[in-house]
KEDO-198055 format. One record per residue (C-alpha): x, z, y. Coordinates in nm, 2 decimals. Layout:
BEGIN
u X	w Z	v Y
...
This chain:
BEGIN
u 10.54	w 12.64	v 10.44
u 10.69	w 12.38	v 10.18
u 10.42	w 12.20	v 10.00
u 10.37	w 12.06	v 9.67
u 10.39	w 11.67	v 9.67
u 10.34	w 11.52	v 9.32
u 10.49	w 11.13	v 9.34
u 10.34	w 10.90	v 9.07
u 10.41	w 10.55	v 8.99
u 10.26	w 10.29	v 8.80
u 10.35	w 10.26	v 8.39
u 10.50	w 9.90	v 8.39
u 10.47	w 9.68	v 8.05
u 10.80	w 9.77	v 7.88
u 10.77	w 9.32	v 7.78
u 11.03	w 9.15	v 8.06
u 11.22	w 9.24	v 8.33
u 11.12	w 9.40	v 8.69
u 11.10	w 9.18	v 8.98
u 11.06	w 9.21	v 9.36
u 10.68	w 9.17	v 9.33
u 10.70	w 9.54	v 9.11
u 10.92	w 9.69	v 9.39
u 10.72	w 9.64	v 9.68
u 10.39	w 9.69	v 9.55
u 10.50	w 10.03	v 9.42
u 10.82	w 10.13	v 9.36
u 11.05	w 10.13	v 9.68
u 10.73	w 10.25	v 9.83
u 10.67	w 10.58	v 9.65
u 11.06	w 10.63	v 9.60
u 11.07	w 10.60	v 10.01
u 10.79	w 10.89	v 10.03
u 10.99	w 11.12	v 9.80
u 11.28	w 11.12	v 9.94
u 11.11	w 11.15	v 10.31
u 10.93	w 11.47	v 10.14
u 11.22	w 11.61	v 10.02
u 11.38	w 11.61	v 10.32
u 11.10	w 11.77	v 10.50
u 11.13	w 12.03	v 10.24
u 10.86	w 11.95	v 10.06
u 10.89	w 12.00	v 9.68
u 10.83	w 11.72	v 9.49
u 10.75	w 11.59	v 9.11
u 10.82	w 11.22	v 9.11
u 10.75	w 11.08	v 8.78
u 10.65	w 10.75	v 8.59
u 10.81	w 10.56	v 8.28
u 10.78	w 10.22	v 8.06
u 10.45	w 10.18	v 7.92
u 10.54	w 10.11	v 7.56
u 10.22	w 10.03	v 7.41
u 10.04	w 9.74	v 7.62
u 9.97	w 9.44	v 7.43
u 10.21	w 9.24	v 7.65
u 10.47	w 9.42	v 7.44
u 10.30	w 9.31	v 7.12
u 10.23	w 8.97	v 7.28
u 10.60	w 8.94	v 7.31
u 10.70	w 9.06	v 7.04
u 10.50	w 8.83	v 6.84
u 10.64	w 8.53	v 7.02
u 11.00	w 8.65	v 6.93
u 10.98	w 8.75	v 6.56
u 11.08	w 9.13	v 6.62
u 10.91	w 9.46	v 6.68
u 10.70	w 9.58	v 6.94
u 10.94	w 9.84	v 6.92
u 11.27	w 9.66	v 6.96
u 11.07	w 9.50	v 7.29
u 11.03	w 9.80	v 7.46
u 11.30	w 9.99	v 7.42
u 11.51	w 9.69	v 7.50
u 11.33	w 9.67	v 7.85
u 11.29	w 10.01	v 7.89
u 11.66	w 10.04	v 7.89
u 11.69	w 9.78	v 8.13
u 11.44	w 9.94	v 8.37
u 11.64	w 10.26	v 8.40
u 11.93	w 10.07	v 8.47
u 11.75	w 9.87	v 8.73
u 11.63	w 10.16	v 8.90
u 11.95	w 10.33	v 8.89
u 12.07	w 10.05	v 9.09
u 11.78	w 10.05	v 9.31
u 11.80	w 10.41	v 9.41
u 11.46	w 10.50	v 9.26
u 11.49	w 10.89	v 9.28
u 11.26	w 10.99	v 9.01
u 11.29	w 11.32	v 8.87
u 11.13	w 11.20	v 8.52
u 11.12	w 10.80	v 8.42
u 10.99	w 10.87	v 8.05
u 10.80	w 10.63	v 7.82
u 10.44	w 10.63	v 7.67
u 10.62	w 10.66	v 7.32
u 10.74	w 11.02	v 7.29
u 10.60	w 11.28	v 7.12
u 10.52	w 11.46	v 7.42
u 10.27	w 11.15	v 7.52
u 10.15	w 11.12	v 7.20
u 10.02	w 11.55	v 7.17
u 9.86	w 11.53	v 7.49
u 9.67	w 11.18	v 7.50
u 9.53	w 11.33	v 7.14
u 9.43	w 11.65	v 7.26
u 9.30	w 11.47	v 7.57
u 9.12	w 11.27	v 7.39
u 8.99	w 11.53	v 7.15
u 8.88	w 11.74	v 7.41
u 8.68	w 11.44	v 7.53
u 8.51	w 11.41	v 7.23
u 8.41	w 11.78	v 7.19
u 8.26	w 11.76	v 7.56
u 8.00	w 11.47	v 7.45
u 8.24	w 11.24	v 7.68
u 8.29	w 11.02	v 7.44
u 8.08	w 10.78	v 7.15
u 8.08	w 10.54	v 6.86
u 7.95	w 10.20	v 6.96
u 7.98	w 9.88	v 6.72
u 8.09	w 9.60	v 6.94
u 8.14	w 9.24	v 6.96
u 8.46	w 9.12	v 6.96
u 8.69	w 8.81	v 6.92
u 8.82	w 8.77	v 6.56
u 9.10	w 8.51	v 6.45
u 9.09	w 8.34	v 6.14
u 9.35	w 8.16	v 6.10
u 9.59	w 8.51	v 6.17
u 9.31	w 8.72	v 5.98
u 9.29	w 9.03	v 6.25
u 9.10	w 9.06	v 6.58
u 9.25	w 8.99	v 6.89
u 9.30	w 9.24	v 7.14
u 9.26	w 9.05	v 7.49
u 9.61	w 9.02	v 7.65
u 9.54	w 8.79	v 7.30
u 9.29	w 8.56	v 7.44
u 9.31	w 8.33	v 7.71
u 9.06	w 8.10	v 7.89
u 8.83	w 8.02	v 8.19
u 8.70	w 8.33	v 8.43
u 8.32	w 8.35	v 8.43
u 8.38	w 8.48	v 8.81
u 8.57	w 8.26	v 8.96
u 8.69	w 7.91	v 8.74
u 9.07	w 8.03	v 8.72
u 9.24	w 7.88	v 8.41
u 9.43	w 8.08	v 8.22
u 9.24	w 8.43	v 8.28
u 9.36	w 8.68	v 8.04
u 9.08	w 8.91	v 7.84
u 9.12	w 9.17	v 8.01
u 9.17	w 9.05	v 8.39
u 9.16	w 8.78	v 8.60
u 9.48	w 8.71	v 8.81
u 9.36	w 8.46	v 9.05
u 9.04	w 8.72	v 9.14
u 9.15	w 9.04	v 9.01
u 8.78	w 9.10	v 8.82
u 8.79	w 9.28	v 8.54
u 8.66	w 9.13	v 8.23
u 8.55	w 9.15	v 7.86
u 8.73	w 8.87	v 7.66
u 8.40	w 8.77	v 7.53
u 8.30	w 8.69	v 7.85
u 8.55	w 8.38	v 7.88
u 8.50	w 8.03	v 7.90
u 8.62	w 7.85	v 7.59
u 8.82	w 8.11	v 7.46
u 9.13	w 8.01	v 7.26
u 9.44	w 8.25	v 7.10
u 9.75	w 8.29	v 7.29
u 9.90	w 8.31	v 6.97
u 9.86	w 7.97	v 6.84
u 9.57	w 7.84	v 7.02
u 9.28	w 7.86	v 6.77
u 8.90	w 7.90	v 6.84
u 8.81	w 8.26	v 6.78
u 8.47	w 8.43	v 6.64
u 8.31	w 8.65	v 6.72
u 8.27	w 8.96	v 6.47
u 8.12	w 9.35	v 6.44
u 8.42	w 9.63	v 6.47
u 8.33	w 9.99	v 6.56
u 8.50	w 10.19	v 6.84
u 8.50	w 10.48	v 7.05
u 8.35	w 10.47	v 7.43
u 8.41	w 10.69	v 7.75
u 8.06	w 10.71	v 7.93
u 8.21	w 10.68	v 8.27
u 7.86	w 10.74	v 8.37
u 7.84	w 11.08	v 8.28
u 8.08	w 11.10	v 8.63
u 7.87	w 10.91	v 8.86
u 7.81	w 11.22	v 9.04
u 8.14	w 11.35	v 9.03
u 8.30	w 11.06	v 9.15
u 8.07	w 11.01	v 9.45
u 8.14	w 11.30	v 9.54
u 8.50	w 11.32	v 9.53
u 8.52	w 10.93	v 9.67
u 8.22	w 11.02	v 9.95
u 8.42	w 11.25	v 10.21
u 8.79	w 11.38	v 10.25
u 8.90	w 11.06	v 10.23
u 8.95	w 10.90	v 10.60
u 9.35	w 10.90	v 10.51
u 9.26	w 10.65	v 10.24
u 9.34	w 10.25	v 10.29
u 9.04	w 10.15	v 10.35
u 9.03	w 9.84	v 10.09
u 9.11	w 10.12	v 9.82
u 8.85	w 10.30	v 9.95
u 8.58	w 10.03	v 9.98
u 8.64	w 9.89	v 9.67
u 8.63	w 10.24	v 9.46
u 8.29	w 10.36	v 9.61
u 8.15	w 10.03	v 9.51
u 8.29	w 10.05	v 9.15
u 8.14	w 10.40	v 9.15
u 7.79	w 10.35	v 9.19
u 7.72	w 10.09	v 8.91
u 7.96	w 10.27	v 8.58
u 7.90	w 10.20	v 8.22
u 8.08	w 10.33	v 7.90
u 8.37	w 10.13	v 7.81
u 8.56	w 10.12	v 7.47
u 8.89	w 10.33	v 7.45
u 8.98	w 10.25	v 7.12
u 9.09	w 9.90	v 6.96
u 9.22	w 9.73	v 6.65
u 9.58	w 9.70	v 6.64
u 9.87	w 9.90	v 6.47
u 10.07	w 9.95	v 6.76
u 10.00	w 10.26	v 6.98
u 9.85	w 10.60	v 7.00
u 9.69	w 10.70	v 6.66
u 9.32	w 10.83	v 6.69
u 9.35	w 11.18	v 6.58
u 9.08	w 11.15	v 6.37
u 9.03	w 11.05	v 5.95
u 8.92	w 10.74	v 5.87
u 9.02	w 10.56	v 6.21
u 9.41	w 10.51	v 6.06
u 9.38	w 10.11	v 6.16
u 9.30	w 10.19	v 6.57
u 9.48	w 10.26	v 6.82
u 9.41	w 10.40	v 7.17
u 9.33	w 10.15	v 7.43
u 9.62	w 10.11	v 7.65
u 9.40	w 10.15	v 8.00
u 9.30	w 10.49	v 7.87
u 9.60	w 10.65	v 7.77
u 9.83	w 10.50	v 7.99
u 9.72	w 10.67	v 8.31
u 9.76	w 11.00	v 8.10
u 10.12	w 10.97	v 8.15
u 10.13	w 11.09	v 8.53
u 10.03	w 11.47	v 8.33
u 10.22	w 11.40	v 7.99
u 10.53	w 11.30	v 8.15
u 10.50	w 11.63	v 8.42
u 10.47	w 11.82	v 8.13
u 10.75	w 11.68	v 7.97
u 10.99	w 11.72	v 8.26
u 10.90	w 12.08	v 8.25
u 10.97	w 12.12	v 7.88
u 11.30	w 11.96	v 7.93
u 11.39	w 12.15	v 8.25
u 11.33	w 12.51	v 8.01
u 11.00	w 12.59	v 8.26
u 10.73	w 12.48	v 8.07
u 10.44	w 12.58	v 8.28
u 10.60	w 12.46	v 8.58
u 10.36	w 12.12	v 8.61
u 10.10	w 12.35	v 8.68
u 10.24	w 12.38	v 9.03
u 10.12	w 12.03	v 9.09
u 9.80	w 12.00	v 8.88
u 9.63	w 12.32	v 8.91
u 9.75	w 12.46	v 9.27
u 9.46	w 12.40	v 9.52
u 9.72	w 12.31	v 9.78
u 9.93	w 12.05	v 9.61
u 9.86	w 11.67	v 9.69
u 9.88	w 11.42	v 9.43
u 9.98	w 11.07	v 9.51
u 9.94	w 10.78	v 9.31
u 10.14	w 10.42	v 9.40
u 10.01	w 10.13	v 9.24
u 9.98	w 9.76	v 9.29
u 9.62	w 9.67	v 9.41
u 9.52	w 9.53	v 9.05
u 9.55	w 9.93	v 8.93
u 9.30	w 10.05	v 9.18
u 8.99	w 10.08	v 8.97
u 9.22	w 10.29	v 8.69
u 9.35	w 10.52	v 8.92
u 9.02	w 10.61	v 9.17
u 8.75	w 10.61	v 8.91
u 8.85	w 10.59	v 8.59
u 9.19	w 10.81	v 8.60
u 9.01	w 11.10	v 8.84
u 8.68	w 11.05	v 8.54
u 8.95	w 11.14	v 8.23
u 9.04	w 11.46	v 8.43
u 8.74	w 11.60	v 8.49
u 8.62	w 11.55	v 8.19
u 8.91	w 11.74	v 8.04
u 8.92	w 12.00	v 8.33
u 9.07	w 12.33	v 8.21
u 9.30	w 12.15	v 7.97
u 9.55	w 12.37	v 7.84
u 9.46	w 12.61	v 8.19
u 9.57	w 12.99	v 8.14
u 9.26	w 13.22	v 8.29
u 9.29	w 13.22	v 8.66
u 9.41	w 12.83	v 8.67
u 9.15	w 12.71	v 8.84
u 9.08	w 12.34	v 8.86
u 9.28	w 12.00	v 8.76
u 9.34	w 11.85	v 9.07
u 9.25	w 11.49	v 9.13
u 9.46	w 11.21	v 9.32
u 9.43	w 11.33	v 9.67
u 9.60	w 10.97	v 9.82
u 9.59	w 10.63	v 9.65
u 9.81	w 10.42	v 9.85
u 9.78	w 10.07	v 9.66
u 9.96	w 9.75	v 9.81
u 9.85	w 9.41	v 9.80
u 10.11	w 9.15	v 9.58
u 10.41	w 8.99	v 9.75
u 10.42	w 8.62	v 9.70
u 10.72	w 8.38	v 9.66
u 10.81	w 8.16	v 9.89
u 10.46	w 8.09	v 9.94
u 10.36	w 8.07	v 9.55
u 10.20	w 8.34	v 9.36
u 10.46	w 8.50	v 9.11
u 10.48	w 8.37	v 8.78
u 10.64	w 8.48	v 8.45
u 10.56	w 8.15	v 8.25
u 10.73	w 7.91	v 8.53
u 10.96	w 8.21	v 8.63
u 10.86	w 8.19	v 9.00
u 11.00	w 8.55	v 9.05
u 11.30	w 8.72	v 9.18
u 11.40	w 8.91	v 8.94
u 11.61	w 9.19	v 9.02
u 11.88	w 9.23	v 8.77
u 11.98	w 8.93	v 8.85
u 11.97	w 8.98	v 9.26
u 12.16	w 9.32	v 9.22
u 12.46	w 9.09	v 9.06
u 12.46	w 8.95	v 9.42
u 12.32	w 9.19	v 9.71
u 12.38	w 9.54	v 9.74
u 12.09	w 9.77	v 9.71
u 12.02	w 9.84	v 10.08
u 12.03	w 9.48	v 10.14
u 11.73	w 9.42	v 9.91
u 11.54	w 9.75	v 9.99
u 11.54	w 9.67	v 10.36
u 11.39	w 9.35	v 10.39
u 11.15	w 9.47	v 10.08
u 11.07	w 9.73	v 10.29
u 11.02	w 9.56	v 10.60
u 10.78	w 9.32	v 10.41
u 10.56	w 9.56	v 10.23
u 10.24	w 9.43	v 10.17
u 10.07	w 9.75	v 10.22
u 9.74	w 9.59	v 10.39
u 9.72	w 9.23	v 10.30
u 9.98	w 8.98	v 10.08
u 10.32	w 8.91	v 10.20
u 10.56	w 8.69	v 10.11
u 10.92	w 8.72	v 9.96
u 11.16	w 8.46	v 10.18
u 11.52	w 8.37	v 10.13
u 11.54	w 8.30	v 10.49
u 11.34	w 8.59	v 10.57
u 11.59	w 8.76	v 10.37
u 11.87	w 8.61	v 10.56
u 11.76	w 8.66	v 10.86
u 11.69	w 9.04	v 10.83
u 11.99	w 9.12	v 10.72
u 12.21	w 8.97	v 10.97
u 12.02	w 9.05	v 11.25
u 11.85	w 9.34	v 11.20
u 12.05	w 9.54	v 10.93
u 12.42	w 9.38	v 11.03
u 12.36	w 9.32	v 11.40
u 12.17	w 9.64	v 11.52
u 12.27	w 9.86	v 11.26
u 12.58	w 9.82	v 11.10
u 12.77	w 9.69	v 11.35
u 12.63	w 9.99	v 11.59
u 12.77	w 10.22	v 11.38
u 13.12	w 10.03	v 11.31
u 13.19	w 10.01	v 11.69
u 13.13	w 10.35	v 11.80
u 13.31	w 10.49	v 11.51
u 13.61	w 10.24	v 11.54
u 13.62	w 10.33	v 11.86
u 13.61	w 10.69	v 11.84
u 13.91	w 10.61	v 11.61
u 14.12	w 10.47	v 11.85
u 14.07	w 10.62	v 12.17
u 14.00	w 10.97	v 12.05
u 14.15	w 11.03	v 11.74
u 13.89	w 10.98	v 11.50
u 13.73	w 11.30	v 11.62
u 13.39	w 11.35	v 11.81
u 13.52	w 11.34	v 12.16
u 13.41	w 11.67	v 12.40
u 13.18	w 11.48	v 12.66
u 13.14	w 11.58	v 13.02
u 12.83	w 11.73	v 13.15
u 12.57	w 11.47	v 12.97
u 12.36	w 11.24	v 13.26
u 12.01	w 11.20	v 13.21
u 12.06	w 10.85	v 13.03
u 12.27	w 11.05	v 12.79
u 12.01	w 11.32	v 12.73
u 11.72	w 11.07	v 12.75
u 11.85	w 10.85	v 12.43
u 11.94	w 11.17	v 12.21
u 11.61	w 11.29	v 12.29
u 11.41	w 10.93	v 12.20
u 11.60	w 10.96	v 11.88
u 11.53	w 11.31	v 11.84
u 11.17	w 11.22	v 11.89
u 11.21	w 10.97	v 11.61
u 11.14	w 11.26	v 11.36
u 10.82	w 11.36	v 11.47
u 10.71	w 10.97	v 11.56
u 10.87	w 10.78	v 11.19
u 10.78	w 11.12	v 11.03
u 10.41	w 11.11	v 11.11
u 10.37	w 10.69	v 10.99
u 10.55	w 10.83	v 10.65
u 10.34	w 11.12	v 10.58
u 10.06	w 10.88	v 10.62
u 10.23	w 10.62	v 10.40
u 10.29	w 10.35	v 10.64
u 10.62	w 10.32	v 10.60
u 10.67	w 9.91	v 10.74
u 10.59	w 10.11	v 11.08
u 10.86	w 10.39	v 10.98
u 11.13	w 10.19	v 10.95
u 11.00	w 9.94	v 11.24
u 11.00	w 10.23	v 11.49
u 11.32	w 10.38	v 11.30
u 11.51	w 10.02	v 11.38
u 11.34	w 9.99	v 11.75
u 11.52	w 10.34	v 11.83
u 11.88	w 10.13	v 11.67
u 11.87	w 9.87	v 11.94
u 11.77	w 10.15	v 12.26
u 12.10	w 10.28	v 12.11
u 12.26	w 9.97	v 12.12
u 12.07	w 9.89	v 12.49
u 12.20	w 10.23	v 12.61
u 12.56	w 10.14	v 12.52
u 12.53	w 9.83	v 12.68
u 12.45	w 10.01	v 13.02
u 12.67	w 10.33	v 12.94
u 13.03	w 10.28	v 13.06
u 13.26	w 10.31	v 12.79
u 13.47	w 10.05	v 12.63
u 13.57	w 9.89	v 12.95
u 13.63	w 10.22	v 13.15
u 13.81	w 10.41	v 12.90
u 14.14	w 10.36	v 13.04
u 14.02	w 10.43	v 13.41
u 13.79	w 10.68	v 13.31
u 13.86	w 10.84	v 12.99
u 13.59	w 11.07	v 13.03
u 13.29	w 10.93	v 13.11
u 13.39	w 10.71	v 12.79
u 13.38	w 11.04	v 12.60
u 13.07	w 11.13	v 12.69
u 12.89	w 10.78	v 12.60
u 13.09	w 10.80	v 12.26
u 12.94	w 11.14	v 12.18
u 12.59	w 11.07	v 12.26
u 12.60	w 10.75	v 12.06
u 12.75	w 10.99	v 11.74
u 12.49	w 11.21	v 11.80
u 12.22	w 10.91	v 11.80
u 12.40	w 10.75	v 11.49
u 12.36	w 11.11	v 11.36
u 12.01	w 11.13	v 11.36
u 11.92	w 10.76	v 11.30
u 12.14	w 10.82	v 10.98
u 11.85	w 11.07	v 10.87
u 11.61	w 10.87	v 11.01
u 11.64	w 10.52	v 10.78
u 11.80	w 10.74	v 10.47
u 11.45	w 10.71	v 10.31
u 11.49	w 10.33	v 10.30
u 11.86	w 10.28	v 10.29
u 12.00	w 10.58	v 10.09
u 12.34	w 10.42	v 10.00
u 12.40	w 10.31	v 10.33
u 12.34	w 10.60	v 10.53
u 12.50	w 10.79	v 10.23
u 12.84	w 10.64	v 10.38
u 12.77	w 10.70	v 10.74
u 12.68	w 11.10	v 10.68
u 13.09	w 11.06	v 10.53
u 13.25	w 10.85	v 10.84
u 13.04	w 11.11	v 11.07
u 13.26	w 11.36	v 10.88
u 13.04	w 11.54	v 10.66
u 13.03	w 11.67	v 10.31
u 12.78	w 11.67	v 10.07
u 12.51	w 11.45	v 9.92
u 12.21	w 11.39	v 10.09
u 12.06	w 11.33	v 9.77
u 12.10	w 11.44	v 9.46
u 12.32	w 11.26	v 9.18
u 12.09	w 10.96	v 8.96
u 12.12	w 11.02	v 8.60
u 12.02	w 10.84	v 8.31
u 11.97	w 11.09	v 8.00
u 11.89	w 11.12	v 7.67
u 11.68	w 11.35	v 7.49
u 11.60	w 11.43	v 7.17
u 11.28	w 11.51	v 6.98
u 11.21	w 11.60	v 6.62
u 11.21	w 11.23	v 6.50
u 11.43	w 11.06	v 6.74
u 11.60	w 11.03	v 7.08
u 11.48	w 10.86	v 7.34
u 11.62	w 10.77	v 7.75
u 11.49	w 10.88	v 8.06
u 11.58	w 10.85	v 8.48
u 11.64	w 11.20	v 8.65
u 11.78	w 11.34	v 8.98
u 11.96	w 11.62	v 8.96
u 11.86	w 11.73	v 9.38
u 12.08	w 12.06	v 9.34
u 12.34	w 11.92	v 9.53
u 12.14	w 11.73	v 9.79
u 12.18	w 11.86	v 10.14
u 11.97	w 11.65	v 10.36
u 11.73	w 11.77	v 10.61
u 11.44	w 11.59	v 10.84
u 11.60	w 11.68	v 11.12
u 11.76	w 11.59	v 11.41
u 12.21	w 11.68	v 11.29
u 12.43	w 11.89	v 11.46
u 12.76	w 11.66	v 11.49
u 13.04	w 11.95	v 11.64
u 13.29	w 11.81	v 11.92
u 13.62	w 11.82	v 11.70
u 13.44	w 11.76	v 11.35
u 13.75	w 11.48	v 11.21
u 13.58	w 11.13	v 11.15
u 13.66	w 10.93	v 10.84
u 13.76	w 10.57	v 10.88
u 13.48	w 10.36	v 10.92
u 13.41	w 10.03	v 10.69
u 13.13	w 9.79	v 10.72
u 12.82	w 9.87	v 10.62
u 12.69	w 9.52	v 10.51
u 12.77	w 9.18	v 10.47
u 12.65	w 8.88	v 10.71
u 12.52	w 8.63	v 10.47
u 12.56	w 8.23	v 10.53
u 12.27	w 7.98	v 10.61
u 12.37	w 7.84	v 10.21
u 12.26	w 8.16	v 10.08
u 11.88	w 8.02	v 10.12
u 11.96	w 7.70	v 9.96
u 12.13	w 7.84	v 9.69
u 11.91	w 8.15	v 9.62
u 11.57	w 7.85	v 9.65
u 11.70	w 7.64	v 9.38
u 11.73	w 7.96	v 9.15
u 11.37	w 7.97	v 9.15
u 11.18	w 7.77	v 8.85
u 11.51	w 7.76	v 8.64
u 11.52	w 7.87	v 8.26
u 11.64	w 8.20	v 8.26
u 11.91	w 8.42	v 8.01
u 11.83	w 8.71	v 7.93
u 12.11	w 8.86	v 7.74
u 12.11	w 9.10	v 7.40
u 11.73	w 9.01	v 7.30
u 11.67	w 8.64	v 7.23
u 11.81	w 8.41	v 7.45
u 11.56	w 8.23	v 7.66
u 11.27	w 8.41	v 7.89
């Protein structure tokens, strides 16, 4: 019985351009999962988008003389295109500017406010003087109370990850132009988080042995100690409180933000002319909700996401509805380092990936992403690592497996599958490891360890490429013709499924195998990137059209006769300069063209 998977990313800042550090802690991942689900069957809502309103855009924009707007929908172009590129299969990449977002973060929030969820509190806050507003606290900058690390933003500390109040600093100064702030009264509105102690216990204390267990620990321990916390702020830029007299505040962006997992499903159903359809995700029992994020998200997404939903539980619900489902998984990563080094914007210690995809074809960068995940502790982006993995793991046991059989097959057979003789048990005892491979890399990415997928996935390449080391075939094929048939047809069949098998993590790649094996059709749908209009304005989004997409989890049925199609490498072997080269890149100013010049 197909299930219903919902597949949500996290909103990033729509202020600079992605790098590898954003695809590994949660983009390849979830886009891996999706595309595993739907060829299990499963069907799946994967949805996310640029989140317009954080005051990194403002920050930016601020530094660059334009308008928050012009930031964000600069980068959020850019995003699409990058994920495009990237093979992120999303079925709705949106932004938190749309009038969709807007109507249901205010009824959201309204709904809050009716249920006693949420209070007026005046509140201490950081006021400049010298640029007469007060600063929200991506603003302010200065020395964690936790841990000494300097700069810590005033909202979060990088080097610890602690969450903080910008008033808590050490010797607080503006980003802006580096002035002493003061503090001053302003009056906002507060979720009582505590009002879901109880709840949240409860949903964090059992059902939950799938769960990382860092996520895990570190939600039930934010749990038991909750205190209101303001939603609102003072700054023009962002969702309007919905109510008279609060025209000058704006919704904080940690509140709304997470909101977009629901707007954004309800958005792709409006736009797909089904608009209950997100109910299939959100109020069906059965459905399981997954939410990828980096491991700085975690406390958003297992206490104070799953708190905003119950406290709006029944939103918009028809009688018989039932209950909003909460996240069932929160698979968080760690953060991928570089070369050692934490990323940095400021020093631009990153790899960015527009500017890799100008070099290295997708696969070649989702691979050895994907084979350094940093799904349980921090890992660490390498050139060499990078070199390495794709010339001897990618090129050597993969592409260069599949090239020889089917150049072979070519020449000696015709470019068909050959009709083998009566299969020995070293024939039928590879098919069958492969075969097993969807049960065995299945399992580790229903439980969303997916370094182990793709490590058992590339362990079953080389027993393919041990067996044809043993097999006769290249060097009998004149003498016996037919035992070479037979060691050619169980390596297309193994090819076949291994094809499936790593099509989660290289779709582009194993895109043009399913054509040299013969076959027609997509095993994916077609990427898209669209354009939609709304009453005041038009806006872009990411979609995958899956109508076409063929692909199954499941071991293929390659016919004897099917015609083969010419065969061209699958990769490129990259030279020992390549780590050099790609090193010195690192630290360098930057262009980025169309907005300002320098980043």
């Amino acid at each position: 019985m197909p299930e219903f998977i919902h597949v949500s990313l996290a909103w990033p800042y729509a202020n600079g351009d992605m790098h590898a550090g954003h695809f590994a802690g949660c983009y390849l991942p979830a886009d891996i999962f999706a595309r595993y689900q739907r060829m299990k069957g499963n069907t799946v809502l994967a949805v996310s988008g640029s989140d317009a309103h954080g005051t990194p855009i403002t920050v930016e924009a601020d530094r660059l003389g334009i308008t928050p707007r012009e930031v964000f929908e600069y980068y959020h172009h850019r995003f699409l295109e990058t994920q495009k590129q990237m093979g992120i299969s999303y079925d709705l990449f949106t932004h938190t500017d749309t009038e969709n977002h807007t109507r249901v973060a205010q009824d959201i929030f309204l709904l809050l406010l009716e249920r006693g969820h949420l209070h007026r509190e005046t509140q201490r806050m950081l006021y400049s003087e010298t640029e007469h507003r007060f600063l929200p606290d991506r603003y302010v900058e200065g020395k964690c109370p936790v841990c000494g690390f300097e700069p810590a933003r005033g909202d979060q500390c990088d080097n610890c990850g602690s969450l903080l109040d910008a008033l808590d600093l050490i010797n607080p100064r503006s980003k802006i132009d580096g002035s002493i702030p003061v503090v001053r009264e302003t009056e906002h509105f507060f979720l009582a988080l505590d009002d879901f102690i109880g709840a949240l216990e409860t949903y964090l204390g059992s059902g939950k042995e799938h769960w990382r267990d860092n996520v895990l620990k570190v939600s039930q321990n934010k749990a038991k100690d909750l205190h209101a916390r303001p939603i609102t702020r003072d700054i023009e830029w962002g969702i309007p409180i919905p109510l008279e007299g609060w025209e000058t505040k704006r919704m904080y962006v940690w509140f709304e933000a997470v909101m977009g997992y629901l707007t954004a499903s309800i958005e792709w159903a409006k736009n797909t002319g089904q608009p209950d359809a997100w109910k299939q995700w959100w109020y069906n029992p059965d459905a399981k909700l997954y939410n990828f994020i980096g491991k700085d998200n975690i406390e958003f997404h297992t206490i104070i996401w799953p708190a905003e939903l119950t406290g709006i539980d029944g939103l918009y619900a028809n009688e018989g509805d039932g209950h909003l489902n909460l996240p069932y998984d929160v698979p968080a990563n760690e953060f991928m380092n570089i070369e050692g080094k934490q990323f940095s914007k400021s020093r631009n210690w990153a790899v960015w990936m527009p500017d890799i995809l100008e070099r290295y074809a997708p696969d070649q960068i989702r691979y050895y992403i994907a084979t350094t995940l940093p799904e349980t502790r921090d890992s660490d982006w390498s050139w060499e690592g990078f070199v390495m993995r794709n010339n001897t793991e990618l090129l050597a046991a993969w592409g260069n497996l599949v090239n020889r059989v089917l150049s072979f097959a070519a020449k000696h057979f015709d470019g068909t599958v050959p009709q083998p003789g009566d299969l020995r048990d070293f024939d039928r005892e590879i098919i069958a490891k492969t075969e097993a491979g969807f049960q065995t890399v299945g399992a580790l990415l229903d439980a969303v360890k997916l370094r182990d997928a793709l490590a058992e996935a590339m362990a079953l390449a080389r027993e393919v490429n041990a067996y044809l080391d043993y097999a006769p075939w290249f060097k009998v094929v004149k003498q016996d013709k037919q035992a070479a048939a037979t060691t050619i047809y169980t390596a297309l069949r193994c090819i076949d499924n291994l094809k499936t098998l790593l099509a989660p993590f290289v779709p582009f790649s194993s895109q043009r195998v399913h054509e040299f094996l013969g076959y027609d059709g997509q095993l994916f749908g077609e990427q898209k990137i669209v354009t939609y209009e709304e009453s005041e304005r038009t806006h872009e989004a990411l979609t995958i059209d899956n109508s076409q997409a063929i692909g199954h989890w499941a071991a293929g049925d390659l016919p004897v006769g099917q015609a083969l199609r010419k065969p061209e490498p699958l990769f490129r072997k990259l030279e020992p300069e390549v780590i050099d080269e790609e090193r010195a890149r690192l630290g360098q100013p930057r262009e980025v063209a169309g907005l300002t010049g320098k980043a």
